[in-house]
NUDO-417791 format. One line per field, with one value per residue: residue number from 1; x, y, z of N, C-alpha, C in turn. Coordinates in Angstrom, 3 decimals. Layout:
<atoms>
nr NUM, ...
n_X X, ...
n_Y Y, ...
n_Z Z, ...
ca_X X, ...
ca_Y Y, ...
ca_Z Z, ...
c_X X, ...
c_Y Y, ...
c_Z Z, ...
</atoms>
This chain:
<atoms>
nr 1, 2, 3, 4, 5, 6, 7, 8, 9, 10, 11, 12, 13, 14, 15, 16, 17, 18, 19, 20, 21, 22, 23, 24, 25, 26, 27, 28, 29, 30, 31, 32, 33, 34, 35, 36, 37, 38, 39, 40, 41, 42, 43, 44, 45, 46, 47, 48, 49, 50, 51, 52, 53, 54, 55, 56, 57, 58, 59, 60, 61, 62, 63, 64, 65, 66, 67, 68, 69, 70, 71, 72, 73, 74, 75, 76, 77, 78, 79, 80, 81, 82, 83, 84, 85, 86, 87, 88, 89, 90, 91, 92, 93, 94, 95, 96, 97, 98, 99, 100, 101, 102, 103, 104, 105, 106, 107, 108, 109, 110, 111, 112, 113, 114, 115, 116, 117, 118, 119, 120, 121, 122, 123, 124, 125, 126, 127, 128, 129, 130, 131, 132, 133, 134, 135, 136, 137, 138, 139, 140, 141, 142, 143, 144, 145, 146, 147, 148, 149, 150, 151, 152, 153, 154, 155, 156, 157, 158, 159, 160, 161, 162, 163, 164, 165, 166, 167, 168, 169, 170, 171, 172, 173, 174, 175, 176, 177, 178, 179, 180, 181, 182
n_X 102.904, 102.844, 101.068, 100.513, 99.482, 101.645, 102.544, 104.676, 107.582, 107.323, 105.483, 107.014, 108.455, 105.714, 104.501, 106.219, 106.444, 104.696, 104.545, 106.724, 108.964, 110.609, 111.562, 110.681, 112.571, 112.870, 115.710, 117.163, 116.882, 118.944, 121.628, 121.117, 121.504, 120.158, 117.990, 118.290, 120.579, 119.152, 117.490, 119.213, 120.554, 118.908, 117.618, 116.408, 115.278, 116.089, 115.190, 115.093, 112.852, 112.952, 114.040, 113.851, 115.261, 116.152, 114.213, 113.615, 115.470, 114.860, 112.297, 112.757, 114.248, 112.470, 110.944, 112.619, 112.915, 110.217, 110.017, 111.560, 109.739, 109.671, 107.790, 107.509, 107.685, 105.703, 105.366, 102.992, 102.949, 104.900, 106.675, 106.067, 103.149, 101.323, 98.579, 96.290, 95.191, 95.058, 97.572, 97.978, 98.968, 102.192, 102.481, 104.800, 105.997, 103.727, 103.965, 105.787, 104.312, 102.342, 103.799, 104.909, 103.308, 101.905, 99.896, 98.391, 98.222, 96.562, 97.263, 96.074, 96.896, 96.120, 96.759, 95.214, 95.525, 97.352, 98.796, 96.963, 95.000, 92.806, 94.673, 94.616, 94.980, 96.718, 98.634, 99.643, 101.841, 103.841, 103.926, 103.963, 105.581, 107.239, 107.708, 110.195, 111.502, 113.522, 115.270, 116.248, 114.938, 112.266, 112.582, 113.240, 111.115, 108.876, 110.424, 108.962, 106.368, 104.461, 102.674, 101.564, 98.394, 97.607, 95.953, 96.279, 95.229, 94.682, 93.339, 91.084, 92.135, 93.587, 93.092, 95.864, 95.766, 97.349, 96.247, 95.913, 96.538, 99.462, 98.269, 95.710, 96.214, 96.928, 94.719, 92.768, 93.850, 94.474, 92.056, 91.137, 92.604, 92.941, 89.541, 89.252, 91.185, 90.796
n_Y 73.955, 70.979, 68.569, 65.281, 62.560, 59.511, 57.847, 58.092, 58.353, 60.035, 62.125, 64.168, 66.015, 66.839, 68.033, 69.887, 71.490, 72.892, 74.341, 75.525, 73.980, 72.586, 69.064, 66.628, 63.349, 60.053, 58.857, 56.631, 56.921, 58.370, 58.008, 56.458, 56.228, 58.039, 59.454, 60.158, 62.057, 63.964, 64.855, 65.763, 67.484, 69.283, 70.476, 68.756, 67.349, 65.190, 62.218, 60.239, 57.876, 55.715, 55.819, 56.636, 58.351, 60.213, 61.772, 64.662, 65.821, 65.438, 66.490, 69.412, 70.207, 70.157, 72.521, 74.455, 74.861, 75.734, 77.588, 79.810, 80.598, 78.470, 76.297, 73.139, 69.620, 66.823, 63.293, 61.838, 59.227, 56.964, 55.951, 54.882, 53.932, 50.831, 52.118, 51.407, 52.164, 54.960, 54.680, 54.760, 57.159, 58.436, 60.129, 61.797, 63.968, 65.999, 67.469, 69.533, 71.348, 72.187, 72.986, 75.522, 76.606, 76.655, 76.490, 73.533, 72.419, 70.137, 67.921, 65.818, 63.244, 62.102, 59.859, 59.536, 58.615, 56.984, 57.300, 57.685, 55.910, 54.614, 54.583, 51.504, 47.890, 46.950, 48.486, 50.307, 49.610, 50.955, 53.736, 53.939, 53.308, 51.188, 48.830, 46.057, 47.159, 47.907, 51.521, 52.300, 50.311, 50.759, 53.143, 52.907, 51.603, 53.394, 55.307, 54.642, 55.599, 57.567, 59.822, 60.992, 61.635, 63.368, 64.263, 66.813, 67.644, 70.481, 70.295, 71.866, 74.197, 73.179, 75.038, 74.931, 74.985, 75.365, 73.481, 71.230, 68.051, 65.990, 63.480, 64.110, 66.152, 64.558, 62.312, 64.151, 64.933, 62.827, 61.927, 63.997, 63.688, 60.686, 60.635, 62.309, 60.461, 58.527
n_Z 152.689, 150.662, 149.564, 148.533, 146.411, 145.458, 142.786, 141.125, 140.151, 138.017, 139.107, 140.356, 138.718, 137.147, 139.770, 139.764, 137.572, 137.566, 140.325, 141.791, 143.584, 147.017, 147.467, 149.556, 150.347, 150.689, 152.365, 151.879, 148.819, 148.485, 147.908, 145.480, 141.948, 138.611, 140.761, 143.084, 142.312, 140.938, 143.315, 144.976, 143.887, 143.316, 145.821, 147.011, 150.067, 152.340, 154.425, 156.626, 157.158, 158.962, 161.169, 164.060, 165.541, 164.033, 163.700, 164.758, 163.910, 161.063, 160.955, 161.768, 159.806, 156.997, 158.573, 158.669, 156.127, 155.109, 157.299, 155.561, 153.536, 151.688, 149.116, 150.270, 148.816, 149.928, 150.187, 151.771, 151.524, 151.743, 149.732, 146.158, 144.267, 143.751, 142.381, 142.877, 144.676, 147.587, 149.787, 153.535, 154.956, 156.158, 159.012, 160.809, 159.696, 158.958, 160.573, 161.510, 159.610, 161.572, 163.478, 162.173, 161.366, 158.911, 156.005, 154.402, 151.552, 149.903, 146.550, 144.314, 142.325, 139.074, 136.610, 133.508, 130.720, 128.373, 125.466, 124.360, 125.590, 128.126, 131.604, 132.604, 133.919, 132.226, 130.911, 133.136, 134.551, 132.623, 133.862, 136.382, 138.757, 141.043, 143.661, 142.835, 140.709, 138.648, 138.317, 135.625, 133.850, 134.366, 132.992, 130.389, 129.346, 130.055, 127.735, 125.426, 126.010, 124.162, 124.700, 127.421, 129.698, 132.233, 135.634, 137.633, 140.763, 142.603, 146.076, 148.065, 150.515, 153.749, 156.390, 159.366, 162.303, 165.442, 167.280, 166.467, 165.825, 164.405, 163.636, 163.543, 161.339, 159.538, 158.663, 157.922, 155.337, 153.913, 153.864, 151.809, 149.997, 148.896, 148.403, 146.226, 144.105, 141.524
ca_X 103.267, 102.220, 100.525, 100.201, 99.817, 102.337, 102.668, 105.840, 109.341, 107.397, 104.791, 107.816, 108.240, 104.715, 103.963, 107.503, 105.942, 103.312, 104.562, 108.149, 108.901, 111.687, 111.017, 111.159, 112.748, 113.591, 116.958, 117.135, 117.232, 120.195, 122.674, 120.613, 121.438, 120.211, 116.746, 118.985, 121.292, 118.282, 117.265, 119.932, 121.061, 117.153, 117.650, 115.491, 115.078, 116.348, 114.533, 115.049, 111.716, 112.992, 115.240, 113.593, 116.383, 116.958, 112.826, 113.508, 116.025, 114.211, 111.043, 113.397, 114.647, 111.496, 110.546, 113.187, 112.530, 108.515, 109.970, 111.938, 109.077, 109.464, 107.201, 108.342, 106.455, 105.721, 104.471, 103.105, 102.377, 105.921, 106.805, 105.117, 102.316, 100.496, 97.722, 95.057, 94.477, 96.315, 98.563, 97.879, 99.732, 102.892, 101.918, 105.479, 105.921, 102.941, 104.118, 106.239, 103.237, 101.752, 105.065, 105.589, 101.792, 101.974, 98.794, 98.488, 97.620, 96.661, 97.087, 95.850, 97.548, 95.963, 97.119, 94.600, 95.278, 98.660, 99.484, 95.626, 94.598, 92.878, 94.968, 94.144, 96.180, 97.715, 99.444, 99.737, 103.147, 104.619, 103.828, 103.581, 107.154, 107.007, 108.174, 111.403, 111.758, 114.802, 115.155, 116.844, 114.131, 111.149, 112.930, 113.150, 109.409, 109.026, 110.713, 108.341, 105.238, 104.432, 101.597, 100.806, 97.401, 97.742, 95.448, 96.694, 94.371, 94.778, 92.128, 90.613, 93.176, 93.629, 94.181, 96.419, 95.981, 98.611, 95.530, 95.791, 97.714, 100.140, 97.572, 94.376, 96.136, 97.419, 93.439, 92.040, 94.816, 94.679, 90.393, 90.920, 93.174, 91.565, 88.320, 89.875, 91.806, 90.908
ca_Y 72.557, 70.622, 66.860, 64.669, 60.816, 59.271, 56.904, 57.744, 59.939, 61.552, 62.914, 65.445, 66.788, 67.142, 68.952, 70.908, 71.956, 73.657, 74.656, 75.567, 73.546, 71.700, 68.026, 65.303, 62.316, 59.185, 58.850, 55.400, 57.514, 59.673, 57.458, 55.793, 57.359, 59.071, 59.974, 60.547, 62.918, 64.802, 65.248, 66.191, 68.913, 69.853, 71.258, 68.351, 67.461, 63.731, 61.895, 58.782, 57.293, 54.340, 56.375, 57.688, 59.168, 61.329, 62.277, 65.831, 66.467, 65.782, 67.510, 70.951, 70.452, 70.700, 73.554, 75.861, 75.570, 76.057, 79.296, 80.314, 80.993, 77.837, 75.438, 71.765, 69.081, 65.786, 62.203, 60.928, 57.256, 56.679, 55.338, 54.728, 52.713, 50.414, 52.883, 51.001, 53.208, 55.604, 53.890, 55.245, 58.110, 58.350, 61.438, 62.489, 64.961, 67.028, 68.074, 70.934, 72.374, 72.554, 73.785, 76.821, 76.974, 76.532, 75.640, 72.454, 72.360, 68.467, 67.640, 64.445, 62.880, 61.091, 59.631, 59.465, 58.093, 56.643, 57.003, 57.632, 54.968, 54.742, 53.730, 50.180, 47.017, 46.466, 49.537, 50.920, 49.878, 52.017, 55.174, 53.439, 52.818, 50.650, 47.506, 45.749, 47.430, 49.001, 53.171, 52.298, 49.550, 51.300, 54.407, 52.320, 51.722, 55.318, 56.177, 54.215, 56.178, 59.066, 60.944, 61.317, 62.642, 63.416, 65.549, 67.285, 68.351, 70.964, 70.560, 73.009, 73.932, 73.383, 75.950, 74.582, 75.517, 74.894, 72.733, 70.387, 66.756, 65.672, 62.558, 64.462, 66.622, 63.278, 62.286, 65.012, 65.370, 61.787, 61.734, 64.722, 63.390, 59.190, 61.132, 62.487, 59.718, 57.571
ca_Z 152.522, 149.485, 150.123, 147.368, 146.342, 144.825, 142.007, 140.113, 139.866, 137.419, 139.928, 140.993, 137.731, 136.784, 140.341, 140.387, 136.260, 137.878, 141.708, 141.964, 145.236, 147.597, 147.594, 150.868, 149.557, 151.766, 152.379, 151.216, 147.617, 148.348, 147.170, 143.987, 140.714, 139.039, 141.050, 144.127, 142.511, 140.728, 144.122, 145.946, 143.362, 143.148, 146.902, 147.666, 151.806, 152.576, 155.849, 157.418, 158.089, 160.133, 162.611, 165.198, 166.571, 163.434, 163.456, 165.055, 162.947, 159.806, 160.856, 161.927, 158.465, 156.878, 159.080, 157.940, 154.169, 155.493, 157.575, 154.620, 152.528, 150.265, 149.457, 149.911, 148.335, 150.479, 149.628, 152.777, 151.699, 151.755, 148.462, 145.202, 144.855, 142.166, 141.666, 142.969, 145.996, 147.850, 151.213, 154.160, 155.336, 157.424, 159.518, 161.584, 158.720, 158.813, 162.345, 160.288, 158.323, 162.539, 164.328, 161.724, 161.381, 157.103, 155.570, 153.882, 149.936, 149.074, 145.426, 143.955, 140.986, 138.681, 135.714, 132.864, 129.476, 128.034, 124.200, 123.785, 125.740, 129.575, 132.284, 132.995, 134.461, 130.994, 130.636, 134.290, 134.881, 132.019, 134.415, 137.729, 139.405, 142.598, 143.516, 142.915, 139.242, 138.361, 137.630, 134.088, 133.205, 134.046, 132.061, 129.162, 128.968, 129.601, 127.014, 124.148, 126.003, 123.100, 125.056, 128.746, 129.801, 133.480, 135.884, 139.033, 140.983, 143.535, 146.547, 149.193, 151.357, 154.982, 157.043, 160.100, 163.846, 166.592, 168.751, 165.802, 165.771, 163.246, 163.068, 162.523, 159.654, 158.615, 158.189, 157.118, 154.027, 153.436, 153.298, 150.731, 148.299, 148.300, 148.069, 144.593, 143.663, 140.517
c_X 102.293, 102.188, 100.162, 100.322, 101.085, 102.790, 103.992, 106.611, 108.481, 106.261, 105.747, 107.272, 106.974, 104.608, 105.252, 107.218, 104.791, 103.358, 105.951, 108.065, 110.713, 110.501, 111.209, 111.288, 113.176, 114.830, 117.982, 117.501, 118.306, 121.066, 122.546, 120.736, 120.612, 119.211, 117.584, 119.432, 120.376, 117.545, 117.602, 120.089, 119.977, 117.049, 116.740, 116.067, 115.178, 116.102, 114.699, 114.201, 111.914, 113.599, 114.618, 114.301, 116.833, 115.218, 112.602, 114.083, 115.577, 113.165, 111.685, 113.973, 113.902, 110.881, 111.143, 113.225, 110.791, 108.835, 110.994, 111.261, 108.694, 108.711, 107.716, 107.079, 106.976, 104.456, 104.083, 102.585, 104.036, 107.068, 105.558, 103.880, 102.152, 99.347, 96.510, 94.524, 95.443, 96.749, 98.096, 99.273, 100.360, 102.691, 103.257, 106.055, 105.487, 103.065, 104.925, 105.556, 102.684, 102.750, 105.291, 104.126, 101.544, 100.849, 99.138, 97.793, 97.481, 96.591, 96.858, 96.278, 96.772, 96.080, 95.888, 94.317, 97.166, 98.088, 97.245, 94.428, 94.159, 93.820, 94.328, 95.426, 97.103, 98.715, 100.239, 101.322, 104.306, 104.828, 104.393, 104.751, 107.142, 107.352, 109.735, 111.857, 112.632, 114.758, 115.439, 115.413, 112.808, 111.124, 112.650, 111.754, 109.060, 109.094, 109.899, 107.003, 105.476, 103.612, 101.079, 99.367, 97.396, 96.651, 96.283, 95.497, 94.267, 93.596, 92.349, 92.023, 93.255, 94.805, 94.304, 96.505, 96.666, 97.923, 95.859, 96.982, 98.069, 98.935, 96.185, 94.599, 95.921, 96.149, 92.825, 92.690, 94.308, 93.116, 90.430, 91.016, 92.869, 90.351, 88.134, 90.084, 90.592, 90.954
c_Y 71.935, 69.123, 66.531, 63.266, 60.495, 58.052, 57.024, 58.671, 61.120, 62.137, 64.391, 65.802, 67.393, 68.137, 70.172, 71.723, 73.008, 74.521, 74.311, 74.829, 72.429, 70.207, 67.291, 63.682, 61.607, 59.047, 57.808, 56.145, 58.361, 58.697, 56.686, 56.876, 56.506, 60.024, 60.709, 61.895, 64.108, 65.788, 66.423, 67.397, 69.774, 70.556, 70.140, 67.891, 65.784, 63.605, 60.921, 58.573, 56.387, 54.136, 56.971, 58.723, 60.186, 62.271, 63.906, 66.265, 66.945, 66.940, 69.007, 71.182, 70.826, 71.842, 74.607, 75.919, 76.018, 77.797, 79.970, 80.853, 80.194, 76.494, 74.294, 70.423, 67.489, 64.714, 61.726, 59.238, 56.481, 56.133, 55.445, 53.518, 51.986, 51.179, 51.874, 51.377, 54.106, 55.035, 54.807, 56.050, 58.235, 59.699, 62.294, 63.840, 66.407, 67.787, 69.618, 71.817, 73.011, 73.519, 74.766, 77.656, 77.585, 75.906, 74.217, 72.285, 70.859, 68.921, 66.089, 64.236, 62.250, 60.933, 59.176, 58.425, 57.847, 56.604, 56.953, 56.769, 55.112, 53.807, 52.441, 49.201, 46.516, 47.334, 50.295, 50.957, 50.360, 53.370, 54.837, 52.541, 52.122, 49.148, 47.137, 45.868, 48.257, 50.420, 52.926, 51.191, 50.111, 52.760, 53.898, 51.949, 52.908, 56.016, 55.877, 54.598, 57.721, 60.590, 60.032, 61.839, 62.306, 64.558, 65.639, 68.054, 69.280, 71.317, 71.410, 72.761, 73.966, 74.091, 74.886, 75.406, 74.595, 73.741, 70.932, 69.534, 66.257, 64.042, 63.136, 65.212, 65.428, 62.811, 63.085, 65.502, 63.968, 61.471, 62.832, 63.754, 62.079, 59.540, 61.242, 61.443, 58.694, 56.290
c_Z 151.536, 149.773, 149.012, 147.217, 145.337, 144.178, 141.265, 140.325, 138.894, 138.095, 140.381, 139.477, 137.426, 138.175, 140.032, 138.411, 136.635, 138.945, 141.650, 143.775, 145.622, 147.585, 148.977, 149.774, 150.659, 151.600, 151.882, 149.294, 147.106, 147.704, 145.380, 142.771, 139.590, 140.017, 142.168, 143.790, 142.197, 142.266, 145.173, 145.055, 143.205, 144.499, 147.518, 149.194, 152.063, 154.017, 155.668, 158.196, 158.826, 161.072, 163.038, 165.630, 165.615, 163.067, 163.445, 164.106, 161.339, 159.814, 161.019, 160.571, 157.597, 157.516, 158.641, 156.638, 154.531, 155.360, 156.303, 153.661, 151.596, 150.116, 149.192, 149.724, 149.706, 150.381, 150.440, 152.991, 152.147, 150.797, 147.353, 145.288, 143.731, 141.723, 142.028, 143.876, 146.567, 149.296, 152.068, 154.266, 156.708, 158.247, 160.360, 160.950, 158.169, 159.880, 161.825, 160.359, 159.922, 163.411, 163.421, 161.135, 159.684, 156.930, 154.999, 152.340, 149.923, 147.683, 145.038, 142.535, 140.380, 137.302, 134.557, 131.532, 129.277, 126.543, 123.938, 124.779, 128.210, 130.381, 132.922, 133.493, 133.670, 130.771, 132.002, 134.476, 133.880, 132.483, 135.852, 138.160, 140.966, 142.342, 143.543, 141.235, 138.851, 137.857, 135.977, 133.527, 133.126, 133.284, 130.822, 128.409, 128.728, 128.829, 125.697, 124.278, 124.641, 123.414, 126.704, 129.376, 131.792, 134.113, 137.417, 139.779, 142.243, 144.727, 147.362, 150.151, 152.655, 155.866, 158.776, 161.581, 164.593, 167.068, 167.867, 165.810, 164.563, 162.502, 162.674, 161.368, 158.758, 157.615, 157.262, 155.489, 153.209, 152.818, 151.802, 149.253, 147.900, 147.966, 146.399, 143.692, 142.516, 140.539
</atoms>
């Protein structure tokens, strides 16, 4: 299982450029085109964080791409952010990586330089998707960036025992990758 922060749509790409993987996407995204359909035809793993009642289901869903062999990537802040820290982490998720007993890789994103230039609050939201900002509008910015400088950074990995709670992975993933973070 692959843990990572998440600032933008293009965080998939960049990790799925590096680490062939299934994605977890909220379910809220299945129907939005096109990120949705990228998703869905991507094999990615749609969850409904605000249904309890569909919690098992998601997490057994995630479990059998785990026991399958394949790695599935997951954002546990819950959304994107503004990049000024990383959100705490929703933790019913990591219960998976404990029930099929899958390590846990964190990766920390962090976005570097735009068009030459360091990320700062002037530029940020040409990378940095969150909010009430449309897929096509923040594409359109997107598309007048010329150069990206991004790092990924893959930290120490935790290995996962059964005794362990979906809230102390939650911690211990979440201290890694803010530790990292930019």
């Amino acid at each position: 299982m692959i843990v990572s922060n998440h600032l933008s749509y293009l965080d998939i790409f960049i990790i799925y450029s590096v680490i062939p993987s299934v994605f977890v996407a909220n379910s809220e995204l299945e129907g939005e085109f096109p990120l949705g359909a990228v998703t869905k035809y991507g094999g990615g793993v749609f969850v409904e964080r605000r249904n309890r009642s569909r919690l098992l289901d998601d997490m057994n869903n995630i479990s059998s791409v785990l026991d399958m062999g394949l790695n599935i990537v997951l954002f546990p802040e819950g959304t994107t952010s503004n990049g000024e820290n990383v959100a705490p982490f929703k933790a019913p998720f990591l219960k998976s990586a404990i029930n099929t007993g899958t390590n846990v890789l964190p990766l920390c994103i962090n976005y570097k330089k735009i068009n030459g230039e360091s990320v700062n609050r002037d530029n940020k939201n040409l990378i940095f998707y969150y909010e009430d900002v449309s897929f096509f509008e923040h594409f359109f910015r997107l598309l007048k960036i010329k150069d990206i400088e991004v790092d990924l950074e893959a930290l120490e990995e935790i290995e996962v025992n059964p005794k362990m709670t979906r809230k102390e992975l939650s911690q211990i993933t979440y201290d890694k990758i803010s530790t990292a973070y930019v």
